[in-house]
TORGU-425328 format. One record per residue: residue number from 1; residue in three letters; x, y, z of N, C-alpha, C, O, CB in turn. Coordinates in pm, whole numbers, plus 50000, padded with zeros to 5 digits. Glycine has a CB too. Example, Ala and Ser with C-alpha at 12.3 -4.5 7.8 and 13.67 -1.06 7.14 Angstrom:
PT   nr  rest   n_xx   n_yy   n_zz  ca_xx  ca_yy  ca_zz   c_xx   c_yy   c_zz   o_xx   o_yy   o_zz  cb_xx  cb_yy  cb_zz
PT    1   ALA  51319  49431  50780  51230  49550  50780  51320  49670  50780  51424  49668  50846  51131  49553  50905
PT    2   SER  51285  49775  50708  51367  49894  50714  51290  50003  50787  51341  50114  50804  51408  49940  50572
% end
This chain:
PT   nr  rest   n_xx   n_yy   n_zz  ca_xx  ca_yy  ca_zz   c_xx   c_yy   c_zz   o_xx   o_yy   o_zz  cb_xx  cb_yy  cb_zz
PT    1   UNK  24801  83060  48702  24751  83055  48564  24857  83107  48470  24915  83215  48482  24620  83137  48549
PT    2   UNK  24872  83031  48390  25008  83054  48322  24951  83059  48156  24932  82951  48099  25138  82911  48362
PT    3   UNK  24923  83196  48082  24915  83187  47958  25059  83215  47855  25159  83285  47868  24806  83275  47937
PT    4   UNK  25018  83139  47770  25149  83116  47674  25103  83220  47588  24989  83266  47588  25178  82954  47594
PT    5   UNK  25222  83264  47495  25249  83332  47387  25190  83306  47303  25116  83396  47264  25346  83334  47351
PT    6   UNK  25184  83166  47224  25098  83173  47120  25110  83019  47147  25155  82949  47238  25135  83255  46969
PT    7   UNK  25041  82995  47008  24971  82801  46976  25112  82738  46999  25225  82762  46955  24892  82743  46759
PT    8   UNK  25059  82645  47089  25234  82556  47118  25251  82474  46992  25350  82400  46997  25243  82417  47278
PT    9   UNK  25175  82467  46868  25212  82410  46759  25350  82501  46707  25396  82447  46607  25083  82405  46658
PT   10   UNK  25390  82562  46727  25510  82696  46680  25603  82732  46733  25692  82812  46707  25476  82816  46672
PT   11   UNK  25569  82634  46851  25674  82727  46962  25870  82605  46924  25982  82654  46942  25569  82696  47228
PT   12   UNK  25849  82489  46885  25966  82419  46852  26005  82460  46766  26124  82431  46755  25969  82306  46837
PT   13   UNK  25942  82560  46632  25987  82623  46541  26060  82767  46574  26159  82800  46509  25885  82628  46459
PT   14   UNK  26006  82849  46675  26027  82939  46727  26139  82927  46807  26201  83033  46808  25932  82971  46774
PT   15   UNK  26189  82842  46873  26274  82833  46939  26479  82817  46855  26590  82855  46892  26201  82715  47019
PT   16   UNK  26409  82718  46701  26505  82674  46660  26572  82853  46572  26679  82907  46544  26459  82519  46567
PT   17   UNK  26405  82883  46558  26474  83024  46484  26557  83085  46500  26651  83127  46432  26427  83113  46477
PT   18   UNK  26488  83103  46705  26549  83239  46759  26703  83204  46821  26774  83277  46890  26441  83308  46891
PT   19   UNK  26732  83052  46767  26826  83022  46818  26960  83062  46711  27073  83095  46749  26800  82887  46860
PT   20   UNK  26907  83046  46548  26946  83056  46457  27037  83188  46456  27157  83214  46444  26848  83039  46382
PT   21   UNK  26869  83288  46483  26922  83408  46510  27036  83479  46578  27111  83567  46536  26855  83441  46546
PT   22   UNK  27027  83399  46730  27155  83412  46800  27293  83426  46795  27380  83505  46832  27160  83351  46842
PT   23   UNK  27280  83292  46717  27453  83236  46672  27445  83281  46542  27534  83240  46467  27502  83047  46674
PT   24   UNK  27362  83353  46497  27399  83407  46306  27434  83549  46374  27555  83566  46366  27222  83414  46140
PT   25   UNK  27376  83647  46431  27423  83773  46462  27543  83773  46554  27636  83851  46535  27317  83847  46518
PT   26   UNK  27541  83675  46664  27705  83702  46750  27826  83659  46690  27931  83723  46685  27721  83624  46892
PT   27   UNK  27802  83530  46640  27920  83417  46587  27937  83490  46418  28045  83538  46384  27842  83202  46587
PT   28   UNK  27836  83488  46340  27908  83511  46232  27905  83655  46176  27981  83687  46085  27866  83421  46140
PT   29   UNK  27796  83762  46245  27795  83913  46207  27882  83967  46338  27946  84072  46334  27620  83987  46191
PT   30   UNK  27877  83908  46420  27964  83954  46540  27918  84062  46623  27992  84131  46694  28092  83997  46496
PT   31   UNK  27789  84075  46612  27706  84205  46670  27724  84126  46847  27699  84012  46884  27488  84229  46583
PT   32   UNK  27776  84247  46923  27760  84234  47053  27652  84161  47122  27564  84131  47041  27760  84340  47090
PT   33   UNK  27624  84117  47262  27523  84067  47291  27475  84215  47336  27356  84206  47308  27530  83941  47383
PT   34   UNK  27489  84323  47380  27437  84443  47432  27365  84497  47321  27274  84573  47353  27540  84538  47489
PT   35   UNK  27388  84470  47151  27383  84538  47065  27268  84486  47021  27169  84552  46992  27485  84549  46993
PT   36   UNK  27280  84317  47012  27159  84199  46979  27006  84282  47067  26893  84305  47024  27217  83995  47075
PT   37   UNK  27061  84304  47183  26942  84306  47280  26879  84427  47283  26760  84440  47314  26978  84275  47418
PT   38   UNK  26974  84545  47241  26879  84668  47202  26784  84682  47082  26685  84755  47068  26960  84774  47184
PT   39   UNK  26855  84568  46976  26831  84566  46835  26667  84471  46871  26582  84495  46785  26985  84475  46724
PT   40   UNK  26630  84392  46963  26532  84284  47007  26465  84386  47102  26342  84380  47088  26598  84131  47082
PT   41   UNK  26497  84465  47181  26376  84515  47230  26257  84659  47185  26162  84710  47244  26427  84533  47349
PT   42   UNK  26344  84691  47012  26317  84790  46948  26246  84764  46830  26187  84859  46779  26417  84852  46930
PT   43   UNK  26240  84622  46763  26229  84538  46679  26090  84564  46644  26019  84570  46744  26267  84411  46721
PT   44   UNK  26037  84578  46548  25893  84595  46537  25843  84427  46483  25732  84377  46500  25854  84739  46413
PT   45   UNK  25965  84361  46414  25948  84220  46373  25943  84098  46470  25896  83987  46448  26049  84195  46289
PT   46   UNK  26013  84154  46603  26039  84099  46715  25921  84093  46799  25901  84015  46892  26141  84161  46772
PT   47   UNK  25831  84203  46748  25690  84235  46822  25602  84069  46764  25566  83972  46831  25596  84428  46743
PT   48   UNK  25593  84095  46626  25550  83953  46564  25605  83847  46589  25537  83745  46581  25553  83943  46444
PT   49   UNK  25736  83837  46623  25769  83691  46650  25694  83665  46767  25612  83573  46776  25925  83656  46672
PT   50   UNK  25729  83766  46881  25661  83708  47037  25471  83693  47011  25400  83688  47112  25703  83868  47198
PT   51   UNK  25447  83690  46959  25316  83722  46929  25238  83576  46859  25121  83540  46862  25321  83860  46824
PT   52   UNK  25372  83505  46788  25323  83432  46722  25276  83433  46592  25195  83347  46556  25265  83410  46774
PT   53   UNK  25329  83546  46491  25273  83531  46386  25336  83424  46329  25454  83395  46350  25269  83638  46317
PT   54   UNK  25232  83341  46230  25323  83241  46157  25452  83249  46056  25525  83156  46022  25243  83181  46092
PT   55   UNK  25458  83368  46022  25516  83429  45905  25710  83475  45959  25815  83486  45895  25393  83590  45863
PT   56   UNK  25681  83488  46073  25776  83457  46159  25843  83407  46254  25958  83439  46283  25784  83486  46172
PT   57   UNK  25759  83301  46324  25809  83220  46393  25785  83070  46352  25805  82979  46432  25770  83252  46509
PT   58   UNK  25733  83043  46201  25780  82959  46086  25844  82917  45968  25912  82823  45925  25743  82945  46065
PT   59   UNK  25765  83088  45916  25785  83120  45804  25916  83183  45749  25909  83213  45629  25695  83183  45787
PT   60   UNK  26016  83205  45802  26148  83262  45800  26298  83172  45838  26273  83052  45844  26131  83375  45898
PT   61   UNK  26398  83194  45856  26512  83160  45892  26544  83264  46049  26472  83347  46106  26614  83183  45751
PT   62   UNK  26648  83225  46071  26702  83284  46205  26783  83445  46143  26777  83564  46174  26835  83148  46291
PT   63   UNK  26863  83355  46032  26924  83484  45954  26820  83576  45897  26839  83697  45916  27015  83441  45829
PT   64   UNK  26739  83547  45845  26661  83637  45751  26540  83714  45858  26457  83787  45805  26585  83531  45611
PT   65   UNK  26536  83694  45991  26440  83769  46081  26547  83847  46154  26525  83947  46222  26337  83672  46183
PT   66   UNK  26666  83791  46131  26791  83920  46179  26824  84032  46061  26861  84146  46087  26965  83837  46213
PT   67   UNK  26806  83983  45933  26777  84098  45824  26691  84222  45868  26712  84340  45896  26698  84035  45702
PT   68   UNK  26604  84153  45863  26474  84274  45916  26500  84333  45969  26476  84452  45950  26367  84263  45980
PT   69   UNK  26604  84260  46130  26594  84358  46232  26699  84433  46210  26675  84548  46246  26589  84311  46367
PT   70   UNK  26803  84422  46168  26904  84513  46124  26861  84662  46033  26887  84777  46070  26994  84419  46038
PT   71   UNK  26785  84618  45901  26702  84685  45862  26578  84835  45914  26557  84943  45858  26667  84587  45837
PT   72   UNK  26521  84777  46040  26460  84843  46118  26542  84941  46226  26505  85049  46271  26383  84752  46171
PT   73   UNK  26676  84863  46255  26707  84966  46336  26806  85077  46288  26852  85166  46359  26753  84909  46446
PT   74   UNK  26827  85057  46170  26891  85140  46102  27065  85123  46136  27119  85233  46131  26825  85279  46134
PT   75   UNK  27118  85060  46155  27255  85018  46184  27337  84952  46103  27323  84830  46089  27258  84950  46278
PT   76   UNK  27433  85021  46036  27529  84945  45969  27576  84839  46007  27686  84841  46061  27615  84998  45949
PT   77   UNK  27531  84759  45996  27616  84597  45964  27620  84523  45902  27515  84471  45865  27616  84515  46011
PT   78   UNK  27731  84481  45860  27743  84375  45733  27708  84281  45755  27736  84226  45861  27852  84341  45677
PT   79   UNK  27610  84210  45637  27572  84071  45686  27581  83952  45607  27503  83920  45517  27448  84071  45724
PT   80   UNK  27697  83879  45653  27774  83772  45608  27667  83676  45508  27549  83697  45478  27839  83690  45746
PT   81   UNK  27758  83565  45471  27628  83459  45383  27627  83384  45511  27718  83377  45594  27673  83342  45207
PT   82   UNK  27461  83305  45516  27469  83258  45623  27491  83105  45618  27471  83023  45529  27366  83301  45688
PT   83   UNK  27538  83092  45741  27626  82978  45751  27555  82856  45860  27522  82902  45969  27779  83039  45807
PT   84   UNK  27533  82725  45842  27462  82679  45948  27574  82517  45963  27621  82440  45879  27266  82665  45903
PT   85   UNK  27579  82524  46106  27672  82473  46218  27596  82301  46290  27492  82295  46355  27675  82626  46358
PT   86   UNK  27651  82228  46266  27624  82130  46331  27582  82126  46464  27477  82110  46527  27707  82072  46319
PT   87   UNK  27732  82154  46489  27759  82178  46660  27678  82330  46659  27678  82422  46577  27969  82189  46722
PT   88   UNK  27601  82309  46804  27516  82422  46856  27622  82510  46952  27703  82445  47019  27373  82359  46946
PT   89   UNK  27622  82612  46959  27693  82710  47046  27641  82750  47122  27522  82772  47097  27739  82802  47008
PT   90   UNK  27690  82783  47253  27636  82912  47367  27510  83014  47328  27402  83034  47385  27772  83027  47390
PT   91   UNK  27585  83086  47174  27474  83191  47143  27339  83104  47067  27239  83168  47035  27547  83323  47027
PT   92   UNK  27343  82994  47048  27236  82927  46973  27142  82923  47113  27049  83000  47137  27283  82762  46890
PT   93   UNK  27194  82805  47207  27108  82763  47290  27099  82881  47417  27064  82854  47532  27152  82616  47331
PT   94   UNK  27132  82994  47378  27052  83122  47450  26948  83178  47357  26863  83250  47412  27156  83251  47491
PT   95   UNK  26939  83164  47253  26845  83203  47200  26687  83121  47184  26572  83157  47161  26907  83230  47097
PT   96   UNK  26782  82948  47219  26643  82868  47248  26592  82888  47333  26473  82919  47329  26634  82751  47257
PT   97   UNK  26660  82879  47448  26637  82879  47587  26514  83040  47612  26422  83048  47694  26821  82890  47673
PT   98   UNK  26542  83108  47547  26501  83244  47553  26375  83220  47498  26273  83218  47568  26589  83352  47479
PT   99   UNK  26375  83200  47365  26237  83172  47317  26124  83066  47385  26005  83059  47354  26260  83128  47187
PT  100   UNK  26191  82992  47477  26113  82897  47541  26008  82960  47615  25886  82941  47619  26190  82815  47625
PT  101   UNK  26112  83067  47692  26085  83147  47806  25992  83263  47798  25944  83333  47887  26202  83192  47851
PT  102   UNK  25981  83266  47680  25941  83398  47603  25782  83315  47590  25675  83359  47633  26052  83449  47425
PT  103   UNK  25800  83199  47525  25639  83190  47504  25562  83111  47617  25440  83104  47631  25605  83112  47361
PT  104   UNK  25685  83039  47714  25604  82985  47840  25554  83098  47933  25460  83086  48012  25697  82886  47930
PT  105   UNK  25618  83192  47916  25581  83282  47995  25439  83378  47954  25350  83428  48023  25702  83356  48007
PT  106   UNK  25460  83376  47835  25356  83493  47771  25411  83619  47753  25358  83691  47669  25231  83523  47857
PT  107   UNK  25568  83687  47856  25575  83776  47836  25654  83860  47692  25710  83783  47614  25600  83784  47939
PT  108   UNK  25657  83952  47670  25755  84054  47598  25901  84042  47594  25961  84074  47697  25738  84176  47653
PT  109   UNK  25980  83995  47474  26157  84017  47533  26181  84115  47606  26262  84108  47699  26270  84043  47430
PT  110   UNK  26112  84225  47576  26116  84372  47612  26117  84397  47749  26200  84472  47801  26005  84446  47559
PT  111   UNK  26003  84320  47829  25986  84274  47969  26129  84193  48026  26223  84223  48100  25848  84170  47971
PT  112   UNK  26097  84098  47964  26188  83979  48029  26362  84050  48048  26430  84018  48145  26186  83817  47898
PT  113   UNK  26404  84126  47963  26536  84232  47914  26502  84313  47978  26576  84404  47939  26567  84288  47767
PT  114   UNK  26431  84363  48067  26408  84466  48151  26549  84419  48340  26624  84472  48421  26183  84455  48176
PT  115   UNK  26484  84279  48293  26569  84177  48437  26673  84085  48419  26743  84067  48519  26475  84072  48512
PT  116   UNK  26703  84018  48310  26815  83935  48229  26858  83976  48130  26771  84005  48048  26788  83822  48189
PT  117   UNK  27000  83998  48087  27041  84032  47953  27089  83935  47874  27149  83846  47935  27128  84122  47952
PT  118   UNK  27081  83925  47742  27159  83870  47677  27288  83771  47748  27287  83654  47786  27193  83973  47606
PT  119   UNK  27417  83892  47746  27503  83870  47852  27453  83780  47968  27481  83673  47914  27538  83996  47901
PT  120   UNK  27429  83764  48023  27393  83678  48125  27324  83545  48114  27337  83455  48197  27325  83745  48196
PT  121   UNK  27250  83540  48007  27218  83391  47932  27330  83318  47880  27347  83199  47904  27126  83404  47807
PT  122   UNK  27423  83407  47793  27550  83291  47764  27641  83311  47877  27749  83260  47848  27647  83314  47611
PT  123   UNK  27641  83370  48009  27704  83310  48121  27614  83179  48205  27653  83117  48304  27733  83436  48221
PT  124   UNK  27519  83165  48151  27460  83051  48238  27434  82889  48127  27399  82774  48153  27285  83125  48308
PT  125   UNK  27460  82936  48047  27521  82806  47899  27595  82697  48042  27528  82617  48106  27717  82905  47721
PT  126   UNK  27692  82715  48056  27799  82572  48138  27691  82515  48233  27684  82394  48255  27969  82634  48259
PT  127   UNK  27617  82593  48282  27565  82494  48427  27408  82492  48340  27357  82518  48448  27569  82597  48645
PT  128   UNK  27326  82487  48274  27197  82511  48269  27150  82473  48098  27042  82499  48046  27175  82672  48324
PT  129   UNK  27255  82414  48042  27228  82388  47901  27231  82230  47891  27224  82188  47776  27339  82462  47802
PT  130   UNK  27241  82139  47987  27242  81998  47987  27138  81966  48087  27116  81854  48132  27380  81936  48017
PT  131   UNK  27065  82098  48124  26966  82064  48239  26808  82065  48168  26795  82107  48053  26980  82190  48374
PT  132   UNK  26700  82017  48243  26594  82006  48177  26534  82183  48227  26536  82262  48322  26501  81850  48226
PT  133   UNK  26471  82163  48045  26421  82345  48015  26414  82378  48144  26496  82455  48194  26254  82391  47930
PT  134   UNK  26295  82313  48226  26212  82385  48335  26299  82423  48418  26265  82514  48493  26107  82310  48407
PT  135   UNK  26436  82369  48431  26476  82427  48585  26544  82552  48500  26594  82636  48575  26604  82311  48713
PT  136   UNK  26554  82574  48391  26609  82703  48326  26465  82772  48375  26466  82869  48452  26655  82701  48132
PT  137   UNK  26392  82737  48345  26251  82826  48373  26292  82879  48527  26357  82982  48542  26077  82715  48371
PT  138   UNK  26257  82818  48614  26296  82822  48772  26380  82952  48830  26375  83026  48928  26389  82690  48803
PT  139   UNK  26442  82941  48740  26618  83022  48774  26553  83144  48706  26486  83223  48773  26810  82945  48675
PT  140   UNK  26566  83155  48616  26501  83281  48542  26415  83356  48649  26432  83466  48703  26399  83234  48407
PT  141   UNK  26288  83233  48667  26201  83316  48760  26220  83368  48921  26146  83447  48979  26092  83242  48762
PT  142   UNK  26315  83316  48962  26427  83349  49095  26466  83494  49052  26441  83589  49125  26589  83230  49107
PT  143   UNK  26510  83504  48969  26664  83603  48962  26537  83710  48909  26567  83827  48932  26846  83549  48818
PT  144   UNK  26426  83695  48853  26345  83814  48789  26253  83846  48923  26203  83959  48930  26244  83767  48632
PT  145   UNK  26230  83754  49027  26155  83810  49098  26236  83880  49274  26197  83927  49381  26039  83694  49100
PT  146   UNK  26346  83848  49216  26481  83911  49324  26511  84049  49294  26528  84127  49388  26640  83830  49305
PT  147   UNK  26518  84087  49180  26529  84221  49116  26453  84272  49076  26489  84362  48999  26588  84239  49040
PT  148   UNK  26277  84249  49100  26214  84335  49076  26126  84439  49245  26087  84411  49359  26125  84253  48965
PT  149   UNK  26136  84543  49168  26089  84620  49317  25935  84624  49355  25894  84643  49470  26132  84785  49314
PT  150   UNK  25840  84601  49224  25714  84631  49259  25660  84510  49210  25732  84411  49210  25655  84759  49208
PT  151   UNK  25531  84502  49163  25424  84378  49157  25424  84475  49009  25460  84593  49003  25254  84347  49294
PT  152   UNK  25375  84392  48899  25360  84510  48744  25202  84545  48775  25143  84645  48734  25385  84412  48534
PT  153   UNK  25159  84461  48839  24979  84542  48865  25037  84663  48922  25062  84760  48852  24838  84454  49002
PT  154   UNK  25056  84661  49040  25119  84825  49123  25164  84913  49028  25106  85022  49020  25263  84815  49231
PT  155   UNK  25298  84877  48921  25318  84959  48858  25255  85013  48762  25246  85136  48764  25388  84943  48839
PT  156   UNK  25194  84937  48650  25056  84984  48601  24998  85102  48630  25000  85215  48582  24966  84906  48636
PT  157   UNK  24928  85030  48754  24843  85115  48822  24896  85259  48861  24838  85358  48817  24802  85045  48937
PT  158   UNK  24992  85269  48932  25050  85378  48976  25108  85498  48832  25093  85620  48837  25172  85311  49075
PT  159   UNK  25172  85422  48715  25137  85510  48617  25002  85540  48558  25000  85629  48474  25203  85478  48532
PT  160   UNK  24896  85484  48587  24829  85539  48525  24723  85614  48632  24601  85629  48637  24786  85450  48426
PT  161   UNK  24822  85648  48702  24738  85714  48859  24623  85726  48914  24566  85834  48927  24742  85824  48880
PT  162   UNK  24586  85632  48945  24496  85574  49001  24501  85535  49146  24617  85496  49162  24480  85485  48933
PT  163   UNK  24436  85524  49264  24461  85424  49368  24403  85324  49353  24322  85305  49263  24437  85453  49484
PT  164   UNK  24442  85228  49457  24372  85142  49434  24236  85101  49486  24195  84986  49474  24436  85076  49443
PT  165   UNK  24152  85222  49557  24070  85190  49570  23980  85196  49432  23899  85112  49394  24046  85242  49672
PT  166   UNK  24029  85354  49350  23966  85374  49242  23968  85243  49135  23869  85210  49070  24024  85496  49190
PT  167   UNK  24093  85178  49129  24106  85084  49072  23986  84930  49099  23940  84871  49002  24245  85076  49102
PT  168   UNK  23961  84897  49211  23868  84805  49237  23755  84868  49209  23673  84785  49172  23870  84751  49360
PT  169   UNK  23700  85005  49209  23520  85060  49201  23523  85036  49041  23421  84990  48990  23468  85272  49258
PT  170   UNK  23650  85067  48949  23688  85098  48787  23651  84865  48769  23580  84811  48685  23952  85202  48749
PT  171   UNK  23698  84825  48836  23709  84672  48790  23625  84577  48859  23629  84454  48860  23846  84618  48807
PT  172   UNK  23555  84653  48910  23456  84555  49028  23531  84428  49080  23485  84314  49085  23302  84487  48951
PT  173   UNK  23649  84467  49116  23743  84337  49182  23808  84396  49331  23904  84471  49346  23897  84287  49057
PT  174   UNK  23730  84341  49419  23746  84340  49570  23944  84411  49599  24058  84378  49566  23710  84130  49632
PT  175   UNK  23873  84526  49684  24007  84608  49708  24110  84549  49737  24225  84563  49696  24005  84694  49802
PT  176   UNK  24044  84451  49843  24150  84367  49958  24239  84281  49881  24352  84250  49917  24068  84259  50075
PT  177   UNK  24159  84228  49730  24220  84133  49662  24320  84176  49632  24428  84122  49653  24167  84084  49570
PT  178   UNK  24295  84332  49551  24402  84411  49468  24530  84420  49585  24639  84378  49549  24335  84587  49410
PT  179   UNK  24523  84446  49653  24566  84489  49760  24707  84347  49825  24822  84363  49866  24410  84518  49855
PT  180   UNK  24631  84230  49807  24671  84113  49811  24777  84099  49707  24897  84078  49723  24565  84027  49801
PT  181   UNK  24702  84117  49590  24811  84110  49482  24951  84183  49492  25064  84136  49499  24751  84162  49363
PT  182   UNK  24910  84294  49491  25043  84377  49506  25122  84409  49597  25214  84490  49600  25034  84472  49478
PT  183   UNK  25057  84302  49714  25177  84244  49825  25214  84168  49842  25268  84128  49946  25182  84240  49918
PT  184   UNK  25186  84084  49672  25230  83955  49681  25204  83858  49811  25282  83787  49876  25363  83969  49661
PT  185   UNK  25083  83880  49822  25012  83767  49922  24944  83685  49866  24913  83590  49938  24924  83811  50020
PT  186   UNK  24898  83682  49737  24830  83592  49652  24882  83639  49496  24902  83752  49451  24658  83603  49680
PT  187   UNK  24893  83526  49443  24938  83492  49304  24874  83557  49225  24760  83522  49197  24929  83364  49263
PT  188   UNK  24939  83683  49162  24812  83734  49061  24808  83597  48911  24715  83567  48836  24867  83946  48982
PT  189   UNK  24912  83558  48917  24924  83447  48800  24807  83332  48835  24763  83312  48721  25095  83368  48798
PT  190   UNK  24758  83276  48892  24682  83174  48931  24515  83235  48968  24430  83166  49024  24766  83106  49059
PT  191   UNK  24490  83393  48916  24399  83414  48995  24274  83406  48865  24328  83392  48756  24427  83556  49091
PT  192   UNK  24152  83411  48858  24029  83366  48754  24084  83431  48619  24158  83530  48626  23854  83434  48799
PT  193   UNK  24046  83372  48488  24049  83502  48380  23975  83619  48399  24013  83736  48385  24002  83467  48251
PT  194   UNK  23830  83562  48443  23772  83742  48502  23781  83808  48533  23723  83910  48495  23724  83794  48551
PT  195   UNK  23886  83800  48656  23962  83906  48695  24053  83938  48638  24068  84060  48649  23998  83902  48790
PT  196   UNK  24142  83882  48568  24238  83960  48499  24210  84009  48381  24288  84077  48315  24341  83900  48484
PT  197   UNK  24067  83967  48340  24049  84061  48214  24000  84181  48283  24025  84282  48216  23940  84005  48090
PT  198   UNK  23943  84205  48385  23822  84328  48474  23969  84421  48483  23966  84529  48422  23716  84267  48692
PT  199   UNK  24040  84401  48522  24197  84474  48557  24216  84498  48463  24175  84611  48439  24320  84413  48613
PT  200   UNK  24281  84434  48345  24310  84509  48237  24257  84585  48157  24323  84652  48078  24344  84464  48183
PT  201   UNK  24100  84588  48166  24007  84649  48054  24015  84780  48186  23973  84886  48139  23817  84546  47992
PT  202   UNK  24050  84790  48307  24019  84913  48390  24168  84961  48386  24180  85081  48411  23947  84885  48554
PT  203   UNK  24308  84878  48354  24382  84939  48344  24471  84992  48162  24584  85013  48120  24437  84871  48446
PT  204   UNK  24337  84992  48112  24381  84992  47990  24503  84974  47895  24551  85052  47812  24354  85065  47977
PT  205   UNK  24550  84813  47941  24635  84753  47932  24599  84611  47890  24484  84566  47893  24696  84774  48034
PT  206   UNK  24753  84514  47834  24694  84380  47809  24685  84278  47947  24710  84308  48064  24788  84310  47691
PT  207   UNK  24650  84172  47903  24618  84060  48047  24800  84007  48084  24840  83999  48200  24480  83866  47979
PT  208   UNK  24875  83981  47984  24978  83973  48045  25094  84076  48052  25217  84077  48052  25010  83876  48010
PT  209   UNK  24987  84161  48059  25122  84284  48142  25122  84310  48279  25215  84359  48343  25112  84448  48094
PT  210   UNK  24986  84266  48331  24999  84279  48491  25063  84131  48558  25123  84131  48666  24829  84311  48562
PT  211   UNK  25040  84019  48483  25118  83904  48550  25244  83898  48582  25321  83976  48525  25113  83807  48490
PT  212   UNK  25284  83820  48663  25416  83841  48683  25485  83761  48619  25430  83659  48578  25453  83841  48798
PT  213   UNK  25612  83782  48596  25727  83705  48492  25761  83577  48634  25844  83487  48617  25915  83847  48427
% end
C-alpha cells in the first residue's frame, strides 16, 4: 500500500519547482549540495512543500521557495537575480527526481536524507536521468533498504518504549503480526489502513512514519 504525499494534481508542478530550486541554489547561488540539504531538512517551508500545500508546491517559483529557506535558516547568502536555463542540469533533474520520490513515497526529505544525500543524486544524473522515473524509484529503494538497520515500526516503537507485546494489547493488532513486520516477513506497506491507523494512533505518531521508504 503505497500512500502519496499529496493530490497527484501538484505533484508535475512540484517536481518542476523543486527542480528550479536545485539548479537556482547550486548553479547560480552556489550553495553546496551538503549545505542545500541541511538548509531542506530544517526548512519549516519545506515541511509545506512535502505536504502539499498549494501555496507552495504551485503557488511559488523554485527561486522564491529557496528565499524562504535561506531566510529561515538564518545564513548569509547572496541571492543572485534569478536566471532560468533551457538546458536542464544535473542539479535540476535531482531535484525532480527527488520530488517524485518524495511524493511517491509519502515520505519526509528529512527521512529520505536520513539514507541518500544530495551528493549522491547528482552522482547518479549519467546512468539514471534518461531512464524511466520508476527504475530511479527501484534504486533509491535498494540502496535505502541496504542501509537501514531496523524496520521504522521497531524504531518507533522502541523510542517510545514500549514492547511489543504492550504495543499489540495498546492497537488491538495481533502480536505475531507486529512481530512479522519488524522482521520484515510481511510488508508493513501493503498491510490494511486499519492497521496502520491502530499503530499509529497507539504509537502516537503519523501513518507514514512507520512505513517503509
Amino acid at each position: 500500500m503505497v500512500i502519496h504525499a499529496y493530490d497527484e494534481e501538484y505533484f508535475e508542478s512540484a517536481r518542476r519547482i523543486m527542480g528550479d530550486l536545485f539548479d537556482f541554489a547550486m548553479v547560480t547561488a552556489g550553495v553546496s549540495p551538503e549545505t542545500l540539504q541541511k538548509m531542506m531538512i530544517t526548512s519549516s517551508s519545506i515541511r509545506q512543500f512535502e505536504k502539499g500545500n498549494p501555496s507552495y508546491v504551485a503557488g511559488m517559483t523554485g527561486c522564491e521557495l529557496f528565499i524562504k529557506m535561506v531566510e529561515e535558516s538564518g545564513l548569509s547568502i547572496k541571492i543572485p537575480a534569478e536566471e532560468m536555463y533551457l538546458d536542464k542540469s544535473p542539479e535540476y533533474w535531482s531535484g525532480w527526481v527527488i520530488a517524485f520520490y518524495q511524493w511517491y513515497s509519502g515520505k519526509s526529505f528529512e527521512r529520505i536524507f536520513e539514507y541518500i544525500s544530495i551528493e549522491e543524486l547528482l552522482n547518479m544524473y549519467p546512468v539514471f536521468h534518461e531512464m524511466d522515473i520508476m527504475q530511479f524509484v527501484d534504486e533509491i529503494d535498494k540502496k535505502i533498504a541496504s542501509r537501514s538497520t531496523g524496520t521504522r515500526l521497531s524504531i518507533i516503537r522502541k523510542y517510545a518504549g514500549i514492547t511489543q507485546k504492550e504495543l499489540s494489547e495498546i492497537s488491538d493488532v495481533p502480536l505475531r503480526q507486529i512481530q512479522l513486520f519488524e522482521q520484515r516477513q510481511r510488508d508493513i506497506n501493503k498491510c490494511q489502513a486499519e492497521t496502520l491507523l491502530r499503530l499509529s494512533k497507539a504509537l502516537k505518531c503519523n501513518i507514514e512514519d512507520i512505513l517503509e521508504i
